[in-house]
C-alpha positions as CSV (number, residue, x, y, z in Angstrom):
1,X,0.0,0.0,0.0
2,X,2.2,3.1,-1.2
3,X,-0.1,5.4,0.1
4,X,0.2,4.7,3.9
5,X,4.2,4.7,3.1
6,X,4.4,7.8,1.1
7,X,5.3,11.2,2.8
8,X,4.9,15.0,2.5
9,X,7.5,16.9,3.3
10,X,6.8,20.0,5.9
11,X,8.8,23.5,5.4
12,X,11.2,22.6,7.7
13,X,11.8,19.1,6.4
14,X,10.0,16.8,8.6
15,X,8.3,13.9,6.7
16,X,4.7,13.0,7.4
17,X,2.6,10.3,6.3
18,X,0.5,11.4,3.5
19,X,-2.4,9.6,5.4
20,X,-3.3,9.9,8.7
21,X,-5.9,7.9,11.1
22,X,-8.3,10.3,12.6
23,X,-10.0,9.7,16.0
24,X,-12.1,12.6,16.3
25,X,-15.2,11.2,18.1
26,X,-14.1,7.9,19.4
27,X,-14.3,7.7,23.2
28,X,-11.2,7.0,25.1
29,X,-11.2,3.5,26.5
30,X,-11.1,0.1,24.4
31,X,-13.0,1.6,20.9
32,X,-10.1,3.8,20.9
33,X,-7.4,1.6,22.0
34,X,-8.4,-1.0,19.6
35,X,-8.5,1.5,16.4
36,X,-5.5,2.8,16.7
37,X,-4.4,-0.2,17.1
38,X,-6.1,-2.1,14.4
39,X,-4.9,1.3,11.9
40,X,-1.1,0.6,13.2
41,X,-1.9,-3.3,12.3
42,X,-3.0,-2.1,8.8
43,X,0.1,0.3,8.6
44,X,-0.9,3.6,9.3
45,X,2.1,5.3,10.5
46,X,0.2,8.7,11.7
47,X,-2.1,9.2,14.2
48,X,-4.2,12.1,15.0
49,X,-5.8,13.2,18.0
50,X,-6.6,16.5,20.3
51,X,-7.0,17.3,23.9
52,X,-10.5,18.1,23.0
53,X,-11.2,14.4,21.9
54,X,-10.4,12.9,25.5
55,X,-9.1,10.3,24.3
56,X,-5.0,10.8,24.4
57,X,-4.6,8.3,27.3
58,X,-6.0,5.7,24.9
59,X,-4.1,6.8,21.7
60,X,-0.7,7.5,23.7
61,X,-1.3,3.4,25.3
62,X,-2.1,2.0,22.1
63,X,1.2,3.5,20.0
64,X,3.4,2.7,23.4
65,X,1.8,-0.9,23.1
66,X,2.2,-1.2,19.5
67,X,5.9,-2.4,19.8
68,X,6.9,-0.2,16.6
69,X,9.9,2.2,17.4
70,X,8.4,5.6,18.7
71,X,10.3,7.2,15.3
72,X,8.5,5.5,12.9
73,X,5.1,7.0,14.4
74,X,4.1,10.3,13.6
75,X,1.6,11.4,16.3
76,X,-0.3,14.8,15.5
77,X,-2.4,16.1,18.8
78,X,-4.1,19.7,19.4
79,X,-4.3,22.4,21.9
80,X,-7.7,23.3,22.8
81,X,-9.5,25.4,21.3
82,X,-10.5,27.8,24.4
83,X,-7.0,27.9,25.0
84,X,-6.2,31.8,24.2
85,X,-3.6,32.8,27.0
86,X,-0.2,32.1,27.5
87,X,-0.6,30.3,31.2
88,X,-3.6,27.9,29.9
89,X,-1.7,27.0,26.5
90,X,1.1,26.0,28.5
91,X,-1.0,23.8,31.3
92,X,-2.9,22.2,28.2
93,X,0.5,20.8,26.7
94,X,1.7,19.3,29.6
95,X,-1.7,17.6,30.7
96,X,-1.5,16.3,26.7
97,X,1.9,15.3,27.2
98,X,1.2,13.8,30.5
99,X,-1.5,11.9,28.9
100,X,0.3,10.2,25.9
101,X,3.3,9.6,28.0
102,X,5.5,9.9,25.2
103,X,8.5,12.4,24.9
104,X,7.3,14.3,22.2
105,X,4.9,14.7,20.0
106,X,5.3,15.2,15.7
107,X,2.5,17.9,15.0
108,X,1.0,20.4,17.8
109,X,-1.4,22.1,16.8
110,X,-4.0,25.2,17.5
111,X,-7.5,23.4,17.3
112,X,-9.9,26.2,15.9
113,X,-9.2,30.2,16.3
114,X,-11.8,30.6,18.5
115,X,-13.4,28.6,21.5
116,X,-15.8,26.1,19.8
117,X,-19.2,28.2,22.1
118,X,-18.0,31.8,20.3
119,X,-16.9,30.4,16.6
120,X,-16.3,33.5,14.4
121,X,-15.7,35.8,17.5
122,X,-11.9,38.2,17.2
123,X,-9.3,36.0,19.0
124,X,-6.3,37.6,17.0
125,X,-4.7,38.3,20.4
126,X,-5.2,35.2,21.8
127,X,-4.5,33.3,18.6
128,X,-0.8,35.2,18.8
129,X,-0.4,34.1,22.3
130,X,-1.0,30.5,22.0
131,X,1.1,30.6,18.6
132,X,4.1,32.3,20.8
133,X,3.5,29.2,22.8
134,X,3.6,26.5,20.1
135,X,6.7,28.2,19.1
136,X,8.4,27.5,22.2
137,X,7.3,24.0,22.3
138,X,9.0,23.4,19.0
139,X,11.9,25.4,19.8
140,X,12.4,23.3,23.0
141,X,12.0,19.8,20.2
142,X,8.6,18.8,22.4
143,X,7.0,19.1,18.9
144,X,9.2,18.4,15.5
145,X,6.2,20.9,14.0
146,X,3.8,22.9,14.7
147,X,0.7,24.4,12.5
148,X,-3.1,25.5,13.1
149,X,-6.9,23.9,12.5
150,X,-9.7,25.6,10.9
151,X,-7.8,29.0,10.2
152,X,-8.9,30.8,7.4
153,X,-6.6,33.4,5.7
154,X,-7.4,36.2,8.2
155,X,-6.7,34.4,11.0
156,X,-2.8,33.1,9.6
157,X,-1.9,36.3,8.5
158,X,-2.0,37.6,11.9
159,X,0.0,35.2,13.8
160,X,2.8,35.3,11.1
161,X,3.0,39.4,10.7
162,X,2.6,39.1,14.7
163,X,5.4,37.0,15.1
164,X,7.2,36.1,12.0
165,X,6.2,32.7,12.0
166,X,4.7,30.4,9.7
167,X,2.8,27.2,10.2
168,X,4.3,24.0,9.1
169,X,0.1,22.8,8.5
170,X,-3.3,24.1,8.7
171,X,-5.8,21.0,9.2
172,X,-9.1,21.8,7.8
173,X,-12.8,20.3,7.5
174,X,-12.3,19.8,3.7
175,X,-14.0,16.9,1.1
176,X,-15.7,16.7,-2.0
177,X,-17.4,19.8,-3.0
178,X,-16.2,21.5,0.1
179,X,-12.3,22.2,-0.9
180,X,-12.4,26.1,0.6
181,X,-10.2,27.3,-2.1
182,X,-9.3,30.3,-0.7
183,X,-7.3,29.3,2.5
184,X,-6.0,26.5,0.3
185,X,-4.3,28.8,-2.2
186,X,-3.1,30.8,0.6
187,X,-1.6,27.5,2.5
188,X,0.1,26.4,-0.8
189,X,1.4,29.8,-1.4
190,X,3.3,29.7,2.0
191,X,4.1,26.7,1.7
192,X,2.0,25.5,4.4
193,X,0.2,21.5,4.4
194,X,-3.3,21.1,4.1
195,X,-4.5,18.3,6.1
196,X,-8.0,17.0,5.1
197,X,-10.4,16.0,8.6
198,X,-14.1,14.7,7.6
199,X,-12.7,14.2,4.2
200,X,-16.1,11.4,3.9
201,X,-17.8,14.4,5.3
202,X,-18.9,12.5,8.2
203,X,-20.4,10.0,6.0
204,X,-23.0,12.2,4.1
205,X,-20.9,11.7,0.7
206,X,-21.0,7.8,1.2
207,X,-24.6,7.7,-0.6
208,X,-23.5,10.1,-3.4
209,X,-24.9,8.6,-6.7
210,X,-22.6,10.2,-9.1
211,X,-19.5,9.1,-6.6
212,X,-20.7,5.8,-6.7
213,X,-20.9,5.9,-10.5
214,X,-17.1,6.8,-10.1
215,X,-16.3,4.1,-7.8
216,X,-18.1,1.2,-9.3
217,X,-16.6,2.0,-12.5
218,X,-13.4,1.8,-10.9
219,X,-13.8,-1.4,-8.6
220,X,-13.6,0.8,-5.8
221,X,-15.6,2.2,-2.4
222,X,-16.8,5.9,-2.2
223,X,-14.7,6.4,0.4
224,X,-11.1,5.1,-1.6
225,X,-12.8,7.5,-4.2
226,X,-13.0,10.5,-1.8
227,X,-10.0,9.8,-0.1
228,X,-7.9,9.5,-3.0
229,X,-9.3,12.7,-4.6
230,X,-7.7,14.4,-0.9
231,X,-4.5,12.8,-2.4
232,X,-4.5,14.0,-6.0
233,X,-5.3,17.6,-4.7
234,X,-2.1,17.5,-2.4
235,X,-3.7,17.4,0.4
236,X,-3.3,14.7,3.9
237,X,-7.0,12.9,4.5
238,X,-7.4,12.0,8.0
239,X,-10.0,8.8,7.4
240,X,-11.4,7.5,10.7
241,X,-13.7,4.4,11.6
242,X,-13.7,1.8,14.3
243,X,-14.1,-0.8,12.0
244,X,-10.8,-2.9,10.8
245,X,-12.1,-4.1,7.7
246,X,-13.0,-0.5,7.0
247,X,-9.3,0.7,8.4
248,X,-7.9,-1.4,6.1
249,X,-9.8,-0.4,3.0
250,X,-9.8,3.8,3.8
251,X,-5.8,2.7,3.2
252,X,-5.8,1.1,0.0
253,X,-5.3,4.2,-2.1
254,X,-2.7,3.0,-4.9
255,X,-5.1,4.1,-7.7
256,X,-5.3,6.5,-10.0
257,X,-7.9,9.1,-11.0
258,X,-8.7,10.6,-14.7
259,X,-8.6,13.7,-15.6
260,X,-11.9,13.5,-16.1
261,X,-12.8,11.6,-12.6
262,X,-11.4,14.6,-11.3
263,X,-12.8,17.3,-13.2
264,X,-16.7,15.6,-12.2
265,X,-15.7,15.7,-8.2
266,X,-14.3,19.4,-8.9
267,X,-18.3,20.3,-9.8
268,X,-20.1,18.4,-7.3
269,X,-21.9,20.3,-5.0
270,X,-21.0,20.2,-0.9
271,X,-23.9,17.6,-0.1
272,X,-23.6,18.8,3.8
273,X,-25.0,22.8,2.5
């Protein structure tokens, strides 16, 4: 399976897996443990998670348990989104760290630019405070990179003009007919990674006819379709599920779409609007 072996490589040179296994919404305890697990079985070789998802303890056990050499495990995690001062972005990291028990962490990033109860409220000068944080925590090599979730282009111009800074990744809510062009040409500009989260748009693309049409065409699900589409527009999917079979499958990506396959996804409407 190339995909799950291929990498990206950030702006200051770390590799990352060009797929990552997502566990947004998967309670800590065994469903957790055992995904991860089962997606480590399957050869994932990224794992994403966030304080916010409670379920670090589980993800941190799970990649300790795994027996595969801490290095060859690139573990993305988040700060939480309410976090918009320098004394609570500092507490957050080391109750994360404390929870994965491992030494350091790949990818840290900001979870959202403003708490989750006040979306689309003015946090620049929070944003920049919890930024000059991240900083430090990659500085100190706690985190090999560091980068931001749902920030749109206002919201990264500030905290590089603020403090000369650029992400290394901006993870976004991003699938078919959903691609939000506009932060995406900035991120590729600045040489920033776009990482794809809901990229099956929480399922609500699964019963797409004209995907289907695509897929059974191909041989293949509408979620290798959808996934693989992430890949051919550069960007890092971050498939989840709590079923192996369907681990396995979201990772079988070595396929190809046409110009044309491409061009019909490009004009599909975002089916969650």
């Amino acid at each position: 399976m190339p995909a799950l072996t291929d990498t990206y490589t950030l702006s200051n040179g770390v590799e990352i897996p060009k797929i990552g296994f997502g566990t947004w919404q998967i309670p800590d305890g065994p469903e957790t443990y055992d995904s991860v697990a089962a997606a480590l079985e399957a050869g994932y070789r990224h794992i994403d998670t966030a304080r916010a998802y409670d379920n670090e303890k589980s993800v941190g056990r799970a990649i300790r348990d795994s027996g595969i050499p801490r290095d060859q495990i690139f573990v993305t995690t988040k700060l939480p989104a309410q976090a918009k001062d320098t004394a609570s972005a500092e507490a957050a990291f080391e109750k994360t760290m404390s929870e994965l028990a491992l030494d350091y962490v790949d990818l840290y990033l900001i979870h959202a630019p403003w708490p989750w109860e006040e979306m689309g409220a003015d946090y620049t000068a929070g944003n920049i405070a919890a930024w000059t944080v991240l900083n430090g925590i990659h500085e100190a090599g706690r985190s090999r990179a560091i980068g931001v979730s749902n920030f749109e282009v206002p919201h990264l111009e500030s905290i590089v003009e603020a403090t000369g800074v650029m992400p290394h990744a901006n993870q976004i809510r991003w699938f078919v007919g959903n691609t939000q062009p506009e932060t995406v040409n900035w991120c590729r500009e600045h040489d920033v990674l776009v990482e794809a989260y809901s990229p099956l748009a929480t399922g609500e693309l699964l019963e797409n006819e004209e995907l289907k049409g695509i897929a059974d065409r191909l041989g293949r699900s509408v979620a290798q379709v959808c996934l693989r589409y992430a890949l051919e527009k550069s960007t890092l999917p971050l498939p989840k599920s709590t079923t192996p079979s369907r681990i396995v499958e979201n990772a079988q990506l070595d396929f190809e779409l046409s110009a044309d396959d491409v061009a019909a996804l490009d004009a599909l409407d975002d089916p969650t609007a």
